[in-house]
C-alpha positions, 0 to 999 in steps of 0.5 A, a space after each residue: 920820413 920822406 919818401 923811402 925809394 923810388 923805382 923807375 921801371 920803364 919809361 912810363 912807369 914809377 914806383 914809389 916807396 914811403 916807409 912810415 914813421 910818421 903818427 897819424 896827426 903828422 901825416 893828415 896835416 900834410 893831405 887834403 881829402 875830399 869828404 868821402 875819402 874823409 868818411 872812408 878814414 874816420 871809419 878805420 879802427 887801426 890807426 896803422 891801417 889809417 897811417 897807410 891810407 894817408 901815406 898812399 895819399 902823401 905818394 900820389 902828391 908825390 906824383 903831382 895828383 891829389 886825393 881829388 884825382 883818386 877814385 875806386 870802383 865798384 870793386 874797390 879798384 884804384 884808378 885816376 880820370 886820366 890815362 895813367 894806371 895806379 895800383 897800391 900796396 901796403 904791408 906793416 910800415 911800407 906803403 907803394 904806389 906804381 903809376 903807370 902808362 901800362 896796365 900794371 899791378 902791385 904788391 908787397 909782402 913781409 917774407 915769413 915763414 908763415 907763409 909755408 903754412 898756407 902754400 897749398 892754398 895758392 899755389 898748384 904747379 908752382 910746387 914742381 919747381 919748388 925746393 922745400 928743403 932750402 926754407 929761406 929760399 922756399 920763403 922768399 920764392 913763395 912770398 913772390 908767388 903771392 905778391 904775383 897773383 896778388 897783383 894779377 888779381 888786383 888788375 884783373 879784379 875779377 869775382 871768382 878768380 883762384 890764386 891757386 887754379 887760375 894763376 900760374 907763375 913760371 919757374 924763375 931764379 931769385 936773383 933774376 928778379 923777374 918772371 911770367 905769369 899767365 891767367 887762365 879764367 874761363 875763356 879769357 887767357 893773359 899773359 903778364 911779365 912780372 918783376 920784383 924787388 926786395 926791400 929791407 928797412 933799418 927801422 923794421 926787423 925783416 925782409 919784405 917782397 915787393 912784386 909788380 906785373 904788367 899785362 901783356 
């Protein structure tokens, strides 16, 4: 399937979407990798993992780069030689890239309630402004939560950061579709300005969170 959505943030910065349908064969005759990134995919035992690998591949085409212009870090982070900030996501059969001029992060979440389970290990004074009793907001509200810190961590990439003692995301409406953000972790303080969006495919049974922040 050819790109899914694409969102133009700001003028500097794009998301971009890819629901993925295609097999495997289909999406690696579409790329050219380098060898190491080569390595990288021959190593992954599921084929899905594999599939969203090569869709982040087919998005930064999109984009006008290619697999040569992507690189990792020590820490695993993504980033190109030029002055443009990339982040990627995946989550089941969606695959997103934001590229942008700005320092920015990205995450997307399939909403469950699965998530309840595990609130107490991310979320801290976040739990004041939360109404347990309304449980598909709850969901959703959680679900965003996480994709914030997710990508807060992923642009600050730091060892020892806590989801839960470090990062704090401020109350907000859903229906806002934005928040803030601050990191407090050891004597560096940031702020961030955090946005979402929900993405909804017919191929796929459920509701997914997609969550991007800017460093301020």
């Amino acid at each position: 399937m050819p790109l899914f959505q694409t969102i133009q943030c700001n003028a500097t910065t794009k998301i971009l979407v890819w629901e993925i349908t295609e097999s495997y064969e289909e999406l690696v005759s579409q790329v050219v990798l380098k060898e190491k990134t080569q390595l990288r995919l021959d190593k992954m035992k599921s084929q899905m993992h594999q599939r969203a690998f090569l869709s982040v591949r087919m998005l930064i085409q999109e984009m006008g780069f290619t697999d040569k212009d992507l690189h990792y870090d020590e820490f695993g982070k993504p980033y190109f030689d030029c002055d443009n900030y990339i982040s990627i996501t995946h989550s089941y059969h969606f695959a997103a890239i934001i590229i942008s001029q700005e320092t920015v992060g990205i995450d997307m979440e399939l909403q469950r309630e699965k998530i309840i389970r595990i609130a107490d290990k991310f979320v801290d004074s976040e739990f004041d402004y939360l109404d347990q009793n309304n449980i598909e907001q709850y969901v959703k509200k959680l679900t965003v939560i996480w994709g914030a810190k997710e990508a807060i961590f992923k642009i600050r990439n730091e060892k020892g950061i806590s989801f839960k003692d470090h990062i704090k995301v401020k109350d907000f409406l859903l229906e806002n579709n934005q928040t803030q953000a601050s990191l407090h972790f050891d004597d560096l303080i940031k702020d961030f300005n955090v946005q979402y969006e929900e993405i909804e495919s017919s191929n796929f049974d459920g509701k997914f969170s997609l969550v991007y922040a800017f460093e301020k």
